[in-house]
DRENFI-940822 format. One record per atom (N, C-alpha, C): residue number from 1; z negated, y, x negated; atom name. Coordinates in steps of 0.1 Angstrom, whole numbers. Layout:
<nodes>
+-----+-------+-------+-------+----+
!   k !    pz !    py !    px !  a !
+-----+-------+-------+-------+----+
! NUM !     Z !     Y !     X ! CA !
...
+-----+-------+-------+-------+----+
</nodes>
This chain:
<nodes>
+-----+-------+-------+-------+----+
!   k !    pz !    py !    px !  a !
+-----+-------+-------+-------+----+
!   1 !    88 !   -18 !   -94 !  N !
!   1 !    99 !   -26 !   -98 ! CA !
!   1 !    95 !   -41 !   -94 !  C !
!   2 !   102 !   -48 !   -86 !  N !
!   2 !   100 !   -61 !   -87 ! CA !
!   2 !   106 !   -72 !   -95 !  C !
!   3 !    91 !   -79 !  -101 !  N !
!   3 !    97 !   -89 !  -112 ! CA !
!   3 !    97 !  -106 !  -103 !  C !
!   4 !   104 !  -113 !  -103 !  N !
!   4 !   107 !  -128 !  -102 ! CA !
!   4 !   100 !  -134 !  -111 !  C !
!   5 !    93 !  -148 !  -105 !  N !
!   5 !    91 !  -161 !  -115 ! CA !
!   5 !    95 !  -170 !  -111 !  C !
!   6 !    97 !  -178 !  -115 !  N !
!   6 !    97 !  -195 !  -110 ! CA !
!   6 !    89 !  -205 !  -118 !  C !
!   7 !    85 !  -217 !  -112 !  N !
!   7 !    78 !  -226 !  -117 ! CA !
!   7 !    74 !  -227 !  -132 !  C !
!   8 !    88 !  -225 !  -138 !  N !
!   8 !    88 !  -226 !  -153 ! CA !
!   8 !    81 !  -218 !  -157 !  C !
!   9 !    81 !  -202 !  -155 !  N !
!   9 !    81 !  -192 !  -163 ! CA !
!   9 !    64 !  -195 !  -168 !  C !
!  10 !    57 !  -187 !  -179 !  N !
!  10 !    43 !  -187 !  -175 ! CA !
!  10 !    34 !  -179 !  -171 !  C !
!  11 !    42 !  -167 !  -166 !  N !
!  11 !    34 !  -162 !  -156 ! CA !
!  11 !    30 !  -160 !  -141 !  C !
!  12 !    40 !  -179 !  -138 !  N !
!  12 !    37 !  -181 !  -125 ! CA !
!  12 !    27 !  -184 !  -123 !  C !
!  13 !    23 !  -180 !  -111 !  N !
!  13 !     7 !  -182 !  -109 ! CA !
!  13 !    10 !  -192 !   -93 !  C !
!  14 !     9 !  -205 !   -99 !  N !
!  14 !     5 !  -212 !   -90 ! CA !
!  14 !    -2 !  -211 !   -79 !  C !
!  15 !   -18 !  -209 !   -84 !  N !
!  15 !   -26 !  -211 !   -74 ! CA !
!  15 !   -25 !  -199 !   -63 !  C !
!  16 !   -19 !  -183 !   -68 !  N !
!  16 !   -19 !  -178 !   -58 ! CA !
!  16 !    -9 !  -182 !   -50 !  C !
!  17 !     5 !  -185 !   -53 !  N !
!  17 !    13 !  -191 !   -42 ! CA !
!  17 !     9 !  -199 !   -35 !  C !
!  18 !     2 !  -216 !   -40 !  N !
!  18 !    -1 !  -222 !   -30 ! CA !
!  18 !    -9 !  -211 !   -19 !  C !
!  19 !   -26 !  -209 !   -22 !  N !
!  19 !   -31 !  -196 !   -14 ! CA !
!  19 !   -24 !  -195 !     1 !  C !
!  20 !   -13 !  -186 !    -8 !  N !
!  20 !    -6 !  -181 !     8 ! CA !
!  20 !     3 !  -189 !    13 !  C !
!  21 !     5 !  -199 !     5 !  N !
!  21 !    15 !  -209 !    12 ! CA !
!  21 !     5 !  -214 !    26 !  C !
!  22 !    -5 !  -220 !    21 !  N !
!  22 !   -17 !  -226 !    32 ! CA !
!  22 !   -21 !  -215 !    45 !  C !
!  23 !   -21 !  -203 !    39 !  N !
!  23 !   -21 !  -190 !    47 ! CA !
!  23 !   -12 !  -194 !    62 !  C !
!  24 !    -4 !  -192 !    55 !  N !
!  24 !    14 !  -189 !    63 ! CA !
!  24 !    15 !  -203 !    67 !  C !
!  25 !    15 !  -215 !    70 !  N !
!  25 !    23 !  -228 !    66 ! CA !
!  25 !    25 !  -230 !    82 !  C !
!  26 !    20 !  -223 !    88 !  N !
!  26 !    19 !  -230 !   104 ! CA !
!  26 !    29 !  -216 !   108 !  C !
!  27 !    27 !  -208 !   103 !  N !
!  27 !    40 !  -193 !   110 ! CA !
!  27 !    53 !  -197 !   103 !  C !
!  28 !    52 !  -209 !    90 !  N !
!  28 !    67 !  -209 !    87 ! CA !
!  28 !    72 !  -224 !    93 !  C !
!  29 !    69 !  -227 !   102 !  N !
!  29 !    67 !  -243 !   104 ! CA !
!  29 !    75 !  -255 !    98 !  C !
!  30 !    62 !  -253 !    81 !  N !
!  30 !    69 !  -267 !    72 ! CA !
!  30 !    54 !  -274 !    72 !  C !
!  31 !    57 !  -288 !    68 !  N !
!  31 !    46 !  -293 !    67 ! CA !
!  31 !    43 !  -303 !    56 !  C !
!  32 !    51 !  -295 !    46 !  N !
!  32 !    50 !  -305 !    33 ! CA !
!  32 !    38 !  -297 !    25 !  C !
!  33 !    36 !  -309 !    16 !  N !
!  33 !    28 !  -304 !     3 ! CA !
!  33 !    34 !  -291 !    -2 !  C !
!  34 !    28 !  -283 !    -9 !  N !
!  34 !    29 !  -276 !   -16 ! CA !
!  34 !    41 !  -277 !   -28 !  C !
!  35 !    31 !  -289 !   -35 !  N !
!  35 !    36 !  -293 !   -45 ! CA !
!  35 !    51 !  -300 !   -48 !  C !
!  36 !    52 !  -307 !   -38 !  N !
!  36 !    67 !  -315 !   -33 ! CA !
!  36 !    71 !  -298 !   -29 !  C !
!  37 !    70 !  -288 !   -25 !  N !
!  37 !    78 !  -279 !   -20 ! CA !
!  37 !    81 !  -268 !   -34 !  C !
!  38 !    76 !  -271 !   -39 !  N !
!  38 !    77 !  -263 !   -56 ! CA !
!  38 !    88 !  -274 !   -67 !  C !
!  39 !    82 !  -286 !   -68 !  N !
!  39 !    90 !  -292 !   -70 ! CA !
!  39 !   106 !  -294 !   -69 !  C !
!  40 !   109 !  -292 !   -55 !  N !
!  40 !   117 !  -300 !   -49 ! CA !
!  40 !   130 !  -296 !   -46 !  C !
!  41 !   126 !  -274 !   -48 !  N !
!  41 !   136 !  -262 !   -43 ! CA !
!  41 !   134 !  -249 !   -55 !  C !
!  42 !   145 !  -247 !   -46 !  N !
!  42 !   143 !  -237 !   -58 ! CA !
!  42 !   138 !  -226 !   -57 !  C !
!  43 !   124 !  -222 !   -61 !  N !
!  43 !   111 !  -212 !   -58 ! CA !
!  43 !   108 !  -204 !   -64 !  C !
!  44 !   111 !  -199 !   -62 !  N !
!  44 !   108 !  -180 !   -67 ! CA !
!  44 !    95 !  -171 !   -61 !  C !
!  45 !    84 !  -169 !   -68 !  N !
!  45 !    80 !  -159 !   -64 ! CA !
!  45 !    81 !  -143 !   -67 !  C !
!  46 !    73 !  -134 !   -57 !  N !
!  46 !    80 !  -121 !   -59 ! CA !
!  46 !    63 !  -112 !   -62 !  C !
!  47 !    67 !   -99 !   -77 !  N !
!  47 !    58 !   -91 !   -77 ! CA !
!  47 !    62 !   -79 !   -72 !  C !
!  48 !    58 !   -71 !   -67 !  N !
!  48 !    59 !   -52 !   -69 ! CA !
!  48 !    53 !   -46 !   -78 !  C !
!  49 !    55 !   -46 !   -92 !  N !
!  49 !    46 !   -41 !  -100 ! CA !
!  49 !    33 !   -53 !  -106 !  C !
!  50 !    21 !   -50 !   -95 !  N !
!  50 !    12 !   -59 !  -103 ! CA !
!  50 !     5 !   -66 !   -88 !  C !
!  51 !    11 !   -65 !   -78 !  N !
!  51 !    12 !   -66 !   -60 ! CA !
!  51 !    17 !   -78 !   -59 !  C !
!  52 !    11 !   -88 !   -53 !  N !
!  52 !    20 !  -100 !   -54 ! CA !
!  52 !    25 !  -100 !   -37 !  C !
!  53 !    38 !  -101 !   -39 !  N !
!  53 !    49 !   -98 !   -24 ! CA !
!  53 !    47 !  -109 !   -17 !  C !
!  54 !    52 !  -118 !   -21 !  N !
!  54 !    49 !  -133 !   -14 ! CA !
!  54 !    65 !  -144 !   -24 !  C !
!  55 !    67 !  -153 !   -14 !  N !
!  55 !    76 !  -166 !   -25 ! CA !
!  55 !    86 !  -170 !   -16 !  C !
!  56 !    97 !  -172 !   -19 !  N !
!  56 !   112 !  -175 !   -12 ! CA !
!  56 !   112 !  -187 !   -18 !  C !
!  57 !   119 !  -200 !   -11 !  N !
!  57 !   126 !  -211 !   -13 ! CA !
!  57 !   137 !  -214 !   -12 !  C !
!  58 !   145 !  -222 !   -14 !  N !
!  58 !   161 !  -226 !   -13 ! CA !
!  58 !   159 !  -243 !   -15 !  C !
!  59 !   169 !  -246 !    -4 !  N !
!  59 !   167 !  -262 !    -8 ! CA !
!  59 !   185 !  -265 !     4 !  C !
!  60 !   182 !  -274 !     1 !  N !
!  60 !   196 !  -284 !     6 ! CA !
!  60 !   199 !  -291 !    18 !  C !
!  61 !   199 !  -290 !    28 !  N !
!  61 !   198 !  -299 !    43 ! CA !
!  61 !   209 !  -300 !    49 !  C !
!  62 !   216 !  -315 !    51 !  N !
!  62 !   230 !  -312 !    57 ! CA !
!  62 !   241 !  -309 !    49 !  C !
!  63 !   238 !  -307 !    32 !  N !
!  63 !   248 !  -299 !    26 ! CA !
!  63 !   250 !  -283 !    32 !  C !
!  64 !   241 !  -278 !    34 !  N !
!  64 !   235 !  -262 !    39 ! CA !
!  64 !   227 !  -256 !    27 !  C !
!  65 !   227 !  -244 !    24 !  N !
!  65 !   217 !  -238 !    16 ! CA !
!  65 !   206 !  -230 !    29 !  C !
!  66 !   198 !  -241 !    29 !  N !
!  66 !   187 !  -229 !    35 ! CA !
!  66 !   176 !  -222 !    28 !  C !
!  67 !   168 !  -208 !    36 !  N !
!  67 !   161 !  -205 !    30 ! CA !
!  67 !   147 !  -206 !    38 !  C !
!  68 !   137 !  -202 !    32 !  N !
!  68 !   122 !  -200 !    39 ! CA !
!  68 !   118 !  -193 !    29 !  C !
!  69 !   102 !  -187 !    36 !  N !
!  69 !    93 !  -181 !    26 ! CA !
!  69 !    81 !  -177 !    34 !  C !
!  70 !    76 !  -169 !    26 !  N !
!  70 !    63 !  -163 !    29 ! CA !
!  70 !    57 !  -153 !    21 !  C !
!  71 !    57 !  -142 !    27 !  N !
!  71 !    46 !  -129 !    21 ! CA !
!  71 !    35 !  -125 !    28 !  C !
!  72 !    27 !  -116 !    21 !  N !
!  72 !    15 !  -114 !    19 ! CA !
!  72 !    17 !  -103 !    35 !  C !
!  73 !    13 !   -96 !    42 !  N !
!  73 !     8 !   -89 !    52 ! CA !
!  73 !    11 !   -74 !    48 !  C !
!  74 !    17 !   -66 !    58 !  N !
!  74 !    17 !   -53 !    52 ! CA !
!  74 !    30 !   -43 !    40 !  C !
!  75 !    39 !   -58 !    36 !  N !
!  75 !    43 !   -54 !    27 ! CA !
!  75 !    61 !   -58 !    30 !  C !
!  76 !    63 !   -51 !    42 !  N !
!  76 !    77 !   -54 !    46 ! CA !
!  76 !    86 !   -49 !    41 !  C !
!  77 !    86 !   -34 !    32 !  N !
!  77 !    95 !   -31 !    29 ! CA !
!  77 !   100 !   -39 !    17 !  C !
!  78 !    89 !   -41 !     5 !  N !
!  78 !    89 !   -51 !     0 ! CA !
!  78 !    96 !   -62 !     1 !  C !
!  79 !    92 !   -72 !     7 !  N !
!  79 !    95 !   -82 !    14 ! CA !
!  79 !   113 !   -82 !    17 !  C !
!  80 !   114 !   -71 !    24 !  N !
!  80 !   132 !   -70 !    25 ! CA !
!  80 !   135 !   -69 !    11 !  C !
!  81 !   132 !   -65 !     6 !  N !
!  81 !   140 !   -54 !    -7 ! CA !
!  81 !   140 !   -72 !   -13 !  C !
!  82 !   129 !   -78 !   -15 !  N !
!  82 !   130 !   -92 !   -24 ! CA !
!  82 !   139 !  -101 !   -14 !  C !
!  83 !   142 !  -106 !    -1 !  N !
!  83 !   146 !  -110 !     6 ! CA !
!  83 !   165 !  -107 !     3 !  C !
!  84 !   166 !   -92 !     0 !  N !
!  84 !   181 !   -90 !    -2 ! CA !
!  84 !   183 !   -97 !   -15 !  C !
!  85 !   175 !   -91 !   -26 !  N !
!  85 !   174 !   -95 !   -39 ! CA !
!  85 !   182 !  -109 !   -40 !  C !
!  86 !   174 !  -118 !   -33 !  N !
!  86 !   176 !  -136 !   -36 ! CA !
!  86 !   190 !  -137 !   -26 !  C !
!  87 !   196 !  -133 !   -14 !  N !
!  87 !   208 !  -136 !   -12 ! CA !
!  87 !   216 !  -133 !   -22 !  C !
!  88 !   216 !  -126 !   -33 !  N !
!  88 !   229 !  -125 !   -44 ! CA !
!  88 !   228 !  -134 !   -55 !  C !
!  89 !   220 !  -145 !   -54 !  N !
!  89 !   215 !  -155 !   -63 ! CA !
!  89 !   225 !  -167 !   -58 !  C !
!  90 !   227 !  -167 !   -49 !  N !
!  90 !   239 !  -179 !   -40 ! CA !
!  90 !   254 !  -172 !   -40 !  C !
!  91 !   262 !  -185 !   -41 !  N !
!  91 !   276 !  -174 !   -38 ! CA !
!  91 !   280 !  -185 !   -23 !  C !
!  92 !   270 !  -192 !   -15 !  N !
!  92 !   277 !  -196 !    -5 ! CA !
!  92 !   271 !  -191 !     9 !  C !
!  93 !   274 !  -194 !    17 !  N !
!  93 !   263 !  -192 !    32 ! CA !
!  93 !   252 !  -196 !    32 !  C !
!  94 !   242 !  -191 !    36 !  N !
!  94 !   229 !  -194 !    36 ! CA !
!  94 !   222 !  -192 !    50 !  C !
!  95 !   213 !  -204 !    59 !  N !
!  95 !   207 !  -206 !    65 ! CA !
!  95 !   194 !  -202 !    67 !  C !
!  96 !   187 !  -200 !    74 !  N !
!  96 !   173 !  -198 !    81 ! CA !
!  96 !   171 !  -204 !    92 !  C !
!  97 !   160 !  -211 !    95 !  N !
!  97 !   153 !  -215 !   103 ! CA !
!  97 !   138 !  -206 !   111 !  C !
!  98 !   140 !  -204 !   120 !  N !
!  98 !   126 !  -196 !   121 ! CA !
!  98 !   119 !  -190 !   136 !  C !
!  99 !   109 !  -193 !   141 !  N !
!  99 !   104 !  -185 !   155 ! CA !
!  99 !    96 !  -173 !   154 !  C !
! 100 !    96 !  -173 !   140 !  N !
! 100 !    83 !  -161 !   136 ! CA !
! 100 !    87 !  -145 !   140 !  C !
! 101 !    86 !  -136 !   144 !  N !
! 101 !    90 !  -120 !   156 ! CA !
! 101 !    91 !  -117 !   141 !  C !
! 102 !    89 !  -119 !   132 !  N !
! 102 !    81 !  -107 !   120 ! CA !
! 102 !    98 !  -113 !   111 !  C !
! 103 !    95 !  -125 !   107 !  N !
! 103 !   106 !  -133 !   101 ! CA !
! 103 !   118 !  -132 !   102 !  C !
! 104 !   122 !  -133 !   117 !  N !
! 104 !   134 !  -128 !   120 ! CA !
! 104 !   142 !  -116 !   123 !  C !
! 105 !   133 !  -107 !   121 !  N !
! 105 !   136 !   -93 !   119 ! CA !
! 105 !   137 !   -93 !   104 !  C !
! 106 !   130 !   -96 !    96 !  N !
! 106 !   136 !   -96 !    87 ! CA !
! 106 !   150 !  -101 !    83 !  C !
! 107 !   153 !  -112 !    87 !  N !
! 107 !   167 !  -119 !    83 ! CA !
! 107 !   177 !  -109 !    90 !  C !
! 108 !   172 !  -106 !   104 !  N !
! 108 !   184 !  -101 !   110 ! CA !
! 108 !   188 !   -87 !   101 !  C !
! 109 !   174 !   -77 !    96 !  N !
! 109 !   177 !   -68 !    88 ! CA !
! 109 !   183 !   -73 !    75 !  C !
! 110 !   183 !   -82 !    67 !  N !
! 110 !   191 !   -80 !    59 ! CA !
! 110 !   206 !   -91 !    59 !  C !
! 111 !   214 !   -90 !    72 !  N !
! 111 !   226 !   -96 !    72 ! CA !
! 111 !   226 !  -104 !    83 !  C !
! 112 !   213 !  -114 !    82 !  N !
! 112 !   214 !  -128 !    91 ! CA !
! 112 !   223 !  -127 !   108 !  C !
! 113 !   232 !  -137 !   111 !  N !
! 113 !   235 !  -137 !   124 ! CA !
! 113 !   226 !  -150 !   134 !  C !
! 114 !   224 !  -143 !   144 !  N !
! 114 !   217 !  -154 !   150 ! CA !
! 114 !   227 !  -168 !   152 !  C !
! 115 !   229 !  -179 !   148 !  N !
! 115 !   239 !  -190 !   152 ! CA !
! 115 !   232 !  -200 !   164 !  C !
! 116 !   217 !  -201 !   168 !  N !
! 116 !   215 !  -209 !   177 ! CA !
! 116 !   199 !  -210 !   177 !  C !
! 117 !   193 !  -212 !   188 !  N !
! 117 !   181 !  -211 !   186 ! CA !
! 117 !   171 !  -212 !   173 !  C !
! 118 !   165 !  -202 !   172 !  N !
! 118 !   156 !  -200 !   158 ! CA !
! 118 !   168 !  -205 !   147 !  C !
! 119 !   178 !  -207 !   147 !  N !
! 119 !   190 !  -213 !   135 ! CA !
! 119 !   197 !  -194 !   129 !  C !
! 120 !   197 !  -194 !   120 !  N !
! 120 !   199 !  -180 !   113 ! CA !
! 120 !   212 !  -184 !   103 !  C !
! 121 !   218 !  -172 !   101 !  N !
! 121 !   232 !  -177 !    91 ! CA !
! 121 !   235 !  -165 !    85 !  C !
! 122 !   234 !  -162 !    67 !  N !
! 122 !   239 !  -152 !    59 ! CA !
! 122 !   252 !  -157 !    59 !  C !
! 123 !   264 !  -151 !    61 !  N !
! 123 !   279 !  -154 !    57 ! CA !
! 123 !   281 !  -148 !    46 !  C !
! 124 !   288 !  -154 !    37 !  N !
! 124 !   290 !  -148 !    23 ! CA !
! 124 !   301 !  -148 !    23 !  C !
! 125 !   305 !  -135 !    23 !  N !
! 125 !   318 !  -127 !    21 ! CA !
! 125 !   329 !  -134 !    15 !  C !
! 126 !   340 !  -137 !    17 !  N !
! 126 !   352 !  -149 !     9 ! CA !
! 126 !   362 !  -136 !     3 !  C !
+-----+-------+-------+-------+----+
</nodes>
């Protein structure tokens, strides 16, 4: 079953998110702090049980909802299943950015249309 936290909760576990944030930070190409990135969006990480999946963001660019993230290796199906999860947390269109082979198959598997180089778009159904 996968459980959700966010910042607030107290069983976020910081230090493993940053971890893989540092891991991933060059396959998701951001180059902010961590901490400004926790701060700043709205961050969710993801469990499978007692497996930690990896952490989704949402933040604001343009007046866009985009998203990013990063999980742990190995754990795609996962990964989708949390990836579908967080599109029903928005009721508008949602963005992706991304060059990553791994990344974009995911988006494309759950909805994403390609709109323009590495530029990704969930349409939310009117």
């Amino acid at each position: 079953m996968i459980k959700v936290f966010i910042p607030d909760n107290y069983e976020f576990n910081y230090k493993q998110c940053k971890k893989l944030y540092k891991k991933n930070q060059k396959l998701i190409g951001d180059d902010q702090e961590f901490r400004d990135i926790v701060k700043n969006t709205f961050f969710y990480s993801f469990f499978d049980d007692d497996i930690f999946v990896g952490c989704i963001y949402c933040y604001y660019e343009n007046d866009k909802l985009f998203l990013n993230g990063f999980a742990n290796r190995h754990l795609h199906k996962q990964t989708l299943e949390c990836l579908k999860m967080s599109l029903d947390w928005f009721n508008c269109d949602i963005y992706a950015k991304s060059k990553n082979k791994t990344s974009i198959l995911c988006l494309l598997r759950c909805g994403f249309k390609k709109v323009s180089d590495n530029l990704y778009k969930y349409e939310r159904i009117k």
